[in-house]
C-alpha positions as CSV (number, residue, x, y, z in Angstrom):
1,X,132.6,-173.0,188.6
2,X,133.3,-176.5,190.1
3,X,135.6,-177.8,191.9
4,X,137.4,-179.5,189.0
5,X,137.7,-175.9,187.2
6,X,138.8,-174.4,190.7
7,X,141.7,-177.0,191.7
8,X,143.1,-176.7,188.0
9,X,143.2,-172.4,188.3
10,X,145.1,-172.9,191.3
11,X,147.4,-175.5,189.9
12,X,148.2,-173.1,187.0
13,X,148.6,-170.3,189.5
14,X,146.2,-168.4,188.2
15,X,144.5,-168.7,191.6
16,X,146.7,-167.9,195.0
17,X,144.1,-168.5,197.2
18,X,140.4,-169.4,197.8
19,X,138.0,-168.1,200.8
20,X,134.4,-169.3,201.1
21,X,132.0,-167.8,203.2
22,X,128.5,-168.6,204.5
23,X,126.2,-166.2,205.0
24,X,122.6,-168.6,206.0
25,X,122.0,-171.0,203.7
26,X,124.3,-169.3,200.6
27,X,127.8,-170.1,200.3
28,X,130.2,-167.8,198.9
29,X,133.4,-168.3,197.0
30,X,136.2,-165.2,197.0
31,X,139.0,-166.1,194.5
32,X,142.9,-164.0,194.9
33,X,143.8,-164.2,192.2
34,X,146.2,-160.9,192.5
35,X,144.9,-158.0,194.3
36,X,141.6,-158.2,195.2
37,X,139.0,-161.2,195.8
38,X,136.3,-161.0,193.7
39,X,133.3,-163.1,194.2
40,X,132.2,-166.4,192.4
């Protein structure tokens, strides 16, 4: 996903929030979109 594809989920409120996490050199992306993150 980019961020184009990400700011237009959240628009639509299909999206409530959006956490990233770095863990080294990978970055991590957990999407609420109800009731559980679930990684991207």
């Amino acid at each position: 996903m980019n961020e184009k594809i990400l700011k237009a989920l959240v628009d639509a409120g299909a999206v409530k929030k959006i956490e990233l996490r770095a863990e080294g050199s990978t970055i991590y992306a957990l999407i609420h979109a109800g009731k559980e993150p679930k990684p991207a």
